[in-house]
N, C-alpha and C positions, 0 to 999 in steps of 0.2 A: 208405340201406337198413340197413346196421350201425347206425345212431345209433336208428332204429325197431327192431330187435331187442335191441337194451340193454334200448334202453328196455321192450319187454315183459316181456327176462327180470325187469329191477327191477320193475315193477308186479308181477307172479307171483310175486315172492319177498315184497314188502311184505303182496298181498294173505293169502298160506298165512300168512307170522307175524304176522297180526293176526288170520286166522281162528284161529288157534291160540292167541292168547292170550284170545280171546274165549272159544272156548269151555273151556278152563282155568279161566280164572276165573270162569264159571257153572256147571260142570256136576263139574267136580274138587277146585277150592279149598273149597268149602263143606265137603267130606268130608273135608278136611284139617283143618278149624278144630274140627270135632266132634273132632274124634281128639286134636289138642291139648288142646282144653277139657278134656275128659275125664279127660285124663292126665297134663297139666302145670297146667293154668290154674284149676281145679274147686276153691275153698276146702274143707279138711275138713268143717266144719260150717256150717251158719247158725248165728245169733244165737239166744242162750238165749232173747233177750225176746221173740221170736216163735216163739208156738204156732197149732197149727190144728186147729181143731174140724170132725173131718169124717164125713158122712154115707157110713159104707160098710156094707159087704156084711154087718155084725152089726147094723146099723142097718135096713138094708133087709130082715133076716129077721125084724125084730120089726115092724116097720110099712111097709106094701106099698107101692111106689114106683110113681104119684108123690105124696108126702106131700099133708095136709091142710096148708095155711098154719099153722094153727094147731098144728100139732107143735114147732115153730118156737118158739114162745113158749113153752116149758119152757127153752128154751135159754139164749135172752135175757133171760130173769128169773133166771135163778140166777147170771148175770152181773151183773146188776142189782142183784140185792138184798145177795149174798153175798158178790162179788169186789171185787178193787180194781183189778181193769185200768184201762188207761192208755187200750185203746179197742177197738172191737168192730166189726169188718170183714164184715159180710155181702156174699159175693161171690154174688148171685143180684138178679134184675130182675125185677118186677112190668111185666108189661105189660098185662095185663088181669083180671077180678072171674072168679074161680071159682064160690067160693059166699061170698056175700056175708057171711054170718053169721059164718063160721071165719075169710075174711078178716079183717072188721072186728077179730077178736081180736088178728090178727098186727100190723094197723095199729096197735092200739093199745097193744101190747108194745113195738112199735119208737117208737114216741111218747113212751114216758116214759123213754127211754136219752136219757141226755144226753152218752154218750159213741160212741154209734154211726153207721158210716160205711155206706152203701149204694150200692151200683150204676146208673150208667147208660148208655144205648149207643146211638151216633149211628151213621151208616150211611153210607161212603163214598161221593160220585159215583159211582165207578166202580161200585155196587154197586146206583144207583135212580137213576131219573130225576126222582125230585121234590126239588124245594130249596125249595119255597116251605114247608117244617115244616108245623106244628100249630099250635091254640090253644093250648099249654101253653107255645109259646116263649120267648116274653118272661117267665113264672113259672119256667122253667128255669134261663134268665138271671139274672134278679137272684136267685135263691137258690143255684144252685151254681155259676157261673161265677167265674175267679177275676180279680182285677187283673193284667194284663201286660204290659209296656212293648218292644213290638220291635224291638230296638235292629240288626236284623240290614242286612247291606250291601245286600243282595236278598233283602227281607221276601215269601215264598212266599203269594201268597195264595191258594191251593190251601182251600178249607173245605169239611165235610163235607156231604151233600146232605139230610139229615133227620136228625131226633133217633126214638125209636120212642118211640111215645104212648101215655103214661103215664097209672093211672088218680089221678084226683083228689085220693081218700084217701093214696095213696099218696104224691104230693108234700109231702102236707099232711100227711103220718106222718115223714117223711125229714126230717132237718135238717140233714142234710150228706151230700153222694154226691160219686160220681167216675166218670168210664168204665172200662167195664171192657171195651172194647174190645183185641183183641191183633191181632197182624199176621204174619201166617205169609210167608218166603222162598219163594221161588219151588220150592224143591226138600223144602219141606209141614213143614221144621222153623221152630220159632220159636226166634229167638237175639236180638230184639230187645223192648224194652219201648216203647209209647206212652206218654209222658211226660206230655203234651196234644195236645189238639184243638182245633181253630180250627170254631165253626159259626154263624152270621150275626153274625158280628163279634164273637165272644165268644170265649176262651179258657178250656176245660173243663180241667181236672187228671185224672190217671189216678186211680183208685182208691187205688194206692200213694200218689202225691204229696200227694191227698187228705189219708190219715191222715199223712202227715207235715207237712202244714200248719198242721193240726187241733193236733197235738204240741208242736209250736214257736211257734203264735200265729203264722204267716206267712202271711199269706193276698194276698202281693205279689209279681212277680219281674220278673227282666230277662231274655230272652231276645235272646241275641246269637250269632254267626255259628256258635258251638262249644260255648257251655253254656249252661243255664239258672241263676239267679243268684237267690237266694232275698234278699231285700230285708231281712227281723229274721234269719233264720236266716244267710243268708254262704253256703248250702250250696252246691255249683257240680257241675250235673247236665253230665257230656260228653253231648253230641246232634250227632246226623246228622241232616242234613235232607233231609225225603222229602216226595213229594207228597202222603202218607197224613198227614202231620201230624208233629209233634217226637220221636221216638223214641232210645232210647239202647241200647248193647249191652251185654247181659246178662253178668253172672261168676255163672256158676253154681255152689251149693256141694256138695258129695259126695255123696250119697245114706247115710246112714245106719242101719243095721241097726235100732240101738236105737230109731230111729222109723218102722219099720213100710215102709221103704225110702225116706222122704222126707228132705228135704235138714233139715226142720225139727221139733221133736219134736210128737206129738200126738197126740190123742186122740178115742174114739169118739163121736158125737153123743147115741150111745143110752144110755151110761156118764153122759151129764153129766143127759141127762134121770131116769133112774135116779136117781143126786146129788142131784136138786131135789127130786125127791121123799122121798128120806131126810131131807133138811134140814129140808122143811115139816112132815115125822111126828116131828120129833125126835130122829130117830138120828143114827148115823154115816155119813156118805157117801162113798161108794165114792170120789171125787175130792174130797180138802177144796180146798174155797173159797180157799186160801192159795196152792196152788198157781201160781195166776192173779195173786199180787197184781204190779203193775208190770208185767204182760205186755201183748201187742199180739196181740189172737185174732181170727185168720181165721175165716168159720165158711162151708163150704159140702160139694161132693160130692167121694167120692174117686174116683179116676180108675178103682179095681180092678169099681166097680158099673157103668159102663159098660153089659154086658151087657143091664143093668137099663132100661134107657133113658136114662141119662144119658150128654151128651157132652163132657162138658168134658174131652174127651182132647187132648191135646199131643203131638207130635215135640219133642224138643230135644236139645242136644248129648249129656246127660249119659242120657238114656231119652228109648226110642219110644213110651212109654204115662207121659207124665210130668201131672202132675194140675197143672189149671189153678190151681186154689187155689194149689198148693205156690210158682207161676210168679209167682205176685200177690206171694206173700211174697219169692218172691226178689227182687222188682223194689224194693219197701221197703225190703230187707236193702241192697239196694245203695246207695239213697238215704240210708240213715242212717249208713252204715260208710265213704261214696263207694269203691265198689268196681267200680263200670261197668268195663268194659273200655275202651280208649285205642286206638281201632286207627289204623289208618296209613289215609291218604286215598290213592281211586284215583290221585292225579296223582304220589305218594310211593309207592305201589307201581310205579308202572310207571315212575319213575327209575330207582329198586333191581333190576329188571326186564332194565333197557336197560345198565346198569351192571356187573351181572355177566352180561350177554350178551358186552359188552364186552374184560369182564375174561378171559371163555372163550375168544372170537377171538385174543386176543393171546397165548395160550399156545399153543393151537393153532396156530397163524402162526410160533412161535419153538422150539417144541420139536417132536420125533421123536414118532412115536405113542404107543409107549408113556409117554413121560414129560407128554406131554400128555394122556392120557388121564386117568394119575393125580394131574395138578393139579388136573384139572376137577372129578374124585372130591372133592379136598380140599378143592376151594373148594365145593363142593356140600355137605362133610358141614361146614364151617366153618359154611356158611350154616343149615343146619337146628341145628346148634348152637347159634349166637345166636336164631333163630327161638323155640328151645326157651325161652330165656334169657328173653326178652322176653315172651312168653307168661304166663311164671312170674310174671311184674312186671304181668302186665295189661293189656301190651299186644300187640296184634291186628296181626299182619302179613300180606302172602299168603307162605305156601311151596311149594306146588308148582305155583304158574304161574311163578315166577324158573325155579326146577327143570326144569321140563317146557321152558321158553324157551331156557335153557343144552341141553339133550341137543339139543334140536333143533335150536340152532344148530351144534352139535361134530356132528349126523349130514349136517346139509346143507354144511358145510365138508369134513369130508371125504370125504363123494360127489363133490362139486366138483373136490377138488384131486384128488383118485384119474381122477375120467372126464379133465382137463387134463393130469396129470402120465402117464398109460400114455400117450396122447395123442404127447407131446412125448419120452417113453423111447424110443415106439417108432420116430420121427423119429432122435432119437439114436442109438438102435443101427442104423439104418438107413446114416445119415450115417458113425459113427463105426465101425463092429460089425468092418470088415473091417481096419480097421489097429492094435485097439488089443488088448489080450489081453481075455478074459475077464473078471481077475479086479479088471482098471484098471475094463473094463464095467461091473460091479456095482457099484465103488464111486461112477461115473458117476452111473448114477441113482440109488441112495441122496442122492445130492448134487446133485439136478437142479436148485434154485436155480441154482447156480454157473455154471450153463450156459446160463443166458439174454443175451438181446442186452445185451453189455457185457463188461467183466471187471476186472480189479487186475493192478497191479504183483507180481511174484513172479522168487526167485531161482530161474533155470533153466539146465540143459544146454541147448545145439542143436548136434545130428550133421549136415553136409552130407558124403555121400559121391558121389563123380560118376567114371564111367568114364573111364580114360584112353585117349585118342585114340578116340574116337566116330565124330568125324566122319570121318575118313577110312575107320573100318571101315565105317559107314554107305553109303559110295561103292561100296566096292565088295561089297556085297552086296543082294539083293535088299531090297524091304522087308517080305516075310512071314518073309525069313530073321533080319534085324534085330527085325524082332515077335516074333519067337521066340524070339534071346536074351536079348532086356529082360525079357520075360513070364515064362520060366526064374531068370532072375538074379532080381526082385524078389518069385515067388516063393519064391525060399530065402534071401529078407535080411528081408522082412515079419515070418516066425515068431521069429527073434531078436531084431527089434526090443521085439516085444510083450514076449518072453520077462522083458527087462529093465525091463519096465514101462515103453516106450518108444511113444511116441505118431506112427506116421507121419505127418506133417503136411501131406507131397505129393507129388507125383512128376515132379520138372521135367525133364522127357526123359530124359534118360541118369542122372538125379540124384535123390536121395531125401535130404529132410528129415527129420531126427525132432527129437521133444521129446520132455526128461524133466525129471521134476519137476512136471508140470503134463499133463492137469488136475484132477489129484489130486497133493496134495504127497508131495514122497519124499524125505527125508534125507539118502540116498544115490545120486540123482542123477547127481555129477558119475560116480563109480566106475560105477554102473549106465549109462555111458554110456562110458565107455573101456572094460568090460568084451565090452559090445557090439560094440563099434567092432572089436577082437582077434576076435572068433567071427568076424564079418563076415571079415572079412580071409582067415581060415582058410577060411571056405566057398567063398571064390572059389578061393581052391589048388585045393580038388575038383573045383568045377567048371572049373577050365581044363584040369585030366587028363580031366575027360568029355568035351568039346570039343575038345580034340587028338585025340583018339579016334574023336570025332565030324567029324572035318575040317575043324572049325570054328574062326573065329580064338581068337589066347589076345587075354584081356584081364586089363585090371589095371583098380585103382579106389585111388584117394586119398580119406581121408578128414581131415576139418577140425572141430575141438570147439573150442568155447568155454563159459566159464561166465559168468552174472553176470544184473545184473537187467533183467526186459524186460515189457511188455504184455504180459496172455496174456488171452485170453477169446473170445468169439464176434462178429466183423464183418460184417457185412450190413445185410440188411430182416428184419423178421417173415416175411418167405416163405420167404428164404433167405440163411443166414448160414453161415460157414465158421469153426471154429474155428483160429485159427491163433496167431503170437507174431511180436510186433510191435518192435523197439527197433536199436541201435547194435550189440547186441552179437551180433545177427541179423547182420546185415553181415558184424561181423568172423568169424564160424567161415566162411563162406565165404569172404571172402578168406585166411582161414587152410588154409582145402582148395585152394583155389589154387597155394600156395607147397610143394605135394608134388610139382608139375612144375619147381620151380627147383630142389629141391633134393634131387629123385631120391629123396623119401620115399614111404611109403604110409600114415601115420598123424600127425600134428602135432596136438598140442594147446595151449591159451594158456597162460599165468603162473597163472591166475585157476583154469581145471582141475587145473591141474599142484597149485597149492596142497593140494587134496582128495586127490587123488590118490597123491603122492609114494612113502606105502608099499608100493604096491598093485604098483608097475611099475618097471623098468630104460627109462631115457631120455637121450636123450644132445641135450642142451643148445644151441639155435644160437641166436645175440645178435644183437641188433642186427638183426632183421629187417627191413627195409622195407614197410610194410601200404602199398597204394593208399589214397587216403582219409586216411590218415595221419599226422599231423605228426612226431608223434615213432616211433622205435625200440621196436619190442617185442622179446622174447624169447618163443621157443617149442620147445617140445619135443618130437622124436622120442619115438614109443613104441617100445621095440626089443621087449620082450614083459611078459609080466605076470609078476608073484611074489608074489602073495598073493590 
């Protein structure tokens, strides 16, 4: 029946910290990465060599949203004919014929770039029930799929469930696309990029990867367990693998004033078309052509026209209305600078996790509250320190699931020890309350370790004082008259005992034990126990003049000390144990209280007391005592009174 209640309380406590870590690290840790990104991890700027040409809210007050295809091609031609960019990123998809005639214009604007990259977007399982695609599949395939060798341990074959269907012209305008699919976190921000897509056996490149394939002449790679491997370039993409396809985690760079609040500099759509038109009349254009030469131009909507009908709106670390365009470029920036983030794998969070769980139990466990509180502080602000550290460098750790993991354990430790230890205080002061003082009691439980079943070696006093001639007063008097003057006498020997930090240890009929020194240490021990021993002695004077008074017999009492070292700690069961002291030198203070009847004393203390002692007392010297038990001669001393 105990080994079935362990056993539950363990399940209960495994189950709460794994709910606990679970939900930490979905529903709090995300909010922690944004806040770092943000503030530690966020490059100042992106790269000068990406600009972005975007369709906003000065663009949409000149031409009513949603544009004609053919506005488009003021754009693309001034690109075309005047710049020297490096390549030209339209982030928008054709999936079907407007108006054929404006179309046809746009198709055949994007036809004669031979530097331009365009859009495409496949559609997750999770998101349609068709996989058997279209008739463009295989024209999909062999023109923008790329070479990819998957070198991984456990190749996911998770692939998308359709591509969306494209019109004709449109493929046959494109000469190089990428997906421009993104994947939003479960908590609606996006912090990851899709690197590629797997869709009937084919491996699609993101739009970003796209233009950087395009750039470098690599249209090869290896994908393996942790990066992707660009085969002419060398480049090495970190990737996570997810069922969604190969994605990598985003470094996102600051948001910039001087561009209009985006990470990257840029400009209006409506300004470039303006430009093309100044150039074809022969003037001066508002944006010269120079500006662009060597650069790498995004060109789509800005996230501020939303309003407008457009949605390319974005959650991400760095803003809640961040423009998907800006996201395209960050994904690129990261690719060509390798700036992805590096985070730590679940199985490496949750060592670090169990580690300083670890690391908090054993402080807790060894140190007093307050100093364990403020270890756990330390090692908490240690950790978000390096968290901070790390961050800075790029790489992605959790911190407040470790965090949240450590309070929880230091609150369920010590709920624990607190409901066990009042528990067993209260046991102890039960047990111990009436023969020790007060101020022995508090430091009792302050130190309630000390007092579980076992104990150690320690140098101790032990008092036996025992009445003389018991038994035959016991004869002749009743036994409620005998209960009356034991219950009288020990109470007025108990309150002196305590007084001297003295521990009554029992009460053997007409005889009482005490220890000092233990179970709390005392320095002064041996004195605090011949001190004692002297009060004791006096209180019985008084009480024999109240009992002569009272008719009652006189009595005397011998008392016997010894010092030196002995077992002390608690003997029993777990149900019930008795603290008491255990050794040789137990023995001898009682046979040393013994020898108060040979030698007509009331107080004898050892060599070993006497030692401590000496200054404290006048005593008068007897050699050569004979101990029962014995082999050889002790020496012991009369106390005759105190002097210091």
């Amino acid at each position: 029946m105990r080994f079935l209640k362990f056993l539950f309380i363990l399940i209960s406590i495994v189950l709460l910290f794994a709910l606990s870590y679970w939900a930490t690290d979905n529903f709090i840790e995300p909010k922690a990465y944004n806040y770092m990104m943000k503030n530690f991890t966020a490059i100042k700027s992106g790269s000068p060599d990406i600009v972005l040409i975007v369709i906003d809210d000065k663009s949409i007050g000149r031409h009513r949203w949603p544009w004609k295809r053919n506005l488009y091609c003021n754009i693309y031609d001034y690109f075309r004919e005047y710049t020297n960019a490096k390549a030209i990123i339209m982030d928008s998809v054709v999936t079907s014929i407007d108006d054929y005639k404006t179309d046809l214009e746009y198709f055949n604007s994007i036809n004669k770039m031979n530097n331009a990259i365009s859009g495409l977007i496949f559609i997750p399982k999770d998101y349609t029930n068709k996989t058997e695609g279209n008739i463009f599949d295989k024209k999909i395939q062999n023109k923008y799929s790329i070479k990819a060798q998957d070198l991984r341990s456990n190749p996911d074959d998770y692939q998308y469930g359709s591509a969306l269907i494209f019109p004709k012209e449109y493929l046959n305008a494109v000469k190089r696309a990428g997906t421009v699919s993104t994947i939003k976190d479960e908590d609606g921000y996006t912090r990851v990029a899709i690197d590629m897509i797997k869709y009937k056996n084919a491996f699609y490149p993101s739009i970003a990867l796209k233009t950087f394939s395009y750039l470098n002449n690599d249209e090869s790679y290896f994908i393996t367990d942790k990066e992707i491997i660009g085969y002419n370039s060398k480049v090495r993409i970190p990737i996570l693998k997810d069922n969604s396809g190969m994605y990598s985690l985003l470094r996102f760079y600051k948001p910039n004033t001087h561009h209009n609040g985006y990470t990257h500099k840029t400009y209006s759509a409506v300004d470039i078309m303006d430009s093309y038109d100044e150039l074809k009349a022969g003037q001066k254009p508002l944006i010269s052509p120079s500006e662009f030469d060597n650069k790498i131009v995004f060109v789509g909507a800005n996230v501020k026209a939303a309003a407008s009908g457009l949605s390319d709106v974005k959650r991400s670390p760095i803003s809640n209305d961040h423009s998907g365009l800006d996201i395209q470029a960050t994904t690129l920036d990261n690719i060509m600078h390798n700036n992805f983030m590096k985070p730590f794998s679940a199985w490496q969070n949750f060592v670090i996790t169990i580690l300083l769980m670890a690391l908090a139990f054993f402080i807790i466990k060894n140190l007093n509250l307050f100093y364990a509180v403020s270890g756990v502080c330390l090692v908490i602000a240690i950790y978000i320190g390096i968290s901070a550290l790390l961050f800075r460098y790029g790489y992605a750790i959790n911190i407040l699931t470790p965090i949240s993991m450590v309070i929880i354990t230091m609150i369920f430790a010590y709920s624990y020890r607190y409901i066990v230890e009042d528990k067993n205080k209260e046991k102890i002061k039960t047990a111990m309350g009436k023969y020790i003082s007060e101020d022995i009691m508090r430091n009792v439980v302050k130190n309630i370790d000390e007092l579980k079943l076992g104990g150690k070696k320690a140098n101790v006093t032990v008092l036996f004082a025992d009445i003389r001639g018991f038994t035959s007063m016991s004869e002749k008097l009743s036994a409620d008259e005998v209960s009356v003057i034991l219950n009288e006498y020990f109470t007025e020997i108990e309150p002196i005992v305590t007084k001297y930090n003295g521990v009554i240890n029992k009460f053997i009929g007409d005889a009482v034990m005490a220890i000092f020194g233990a179970p709390i240490e005392d320095n002064n021990h041996p004195k605090n126990a011949v001190r004692c021993a002297c009060e004791m002695l006096a209180k019985v004077d008084e009480l024999q003049k109240k009992w002569l008074n009272e008719g009652k017999p006189k009595i005397e009492i011998g008392i016997g000390i010894n010092t030196g070292e002995a077992f002390v700690g608690n003997i029993g069961s777990e149900k019930r144990m008795e603290y008491t002291v255990i050794g040789d030198m137990v023995n001898l203070a009682s046979r040393i209280e013994g020898n108060n009847k040979i030698y007509k004393t009331n107080l004898l203390i050892s060599s070993s007391t006497f030692d401590y002692v000496r200054g404290i007392v006048d005593t008068i010297k007897i050699s050569n005592v004979k101990i029962r038990g014995k082999e050889h001669t002790l020496d012991l001393y009369e106390v005759i009174r105190l002097i210091g």
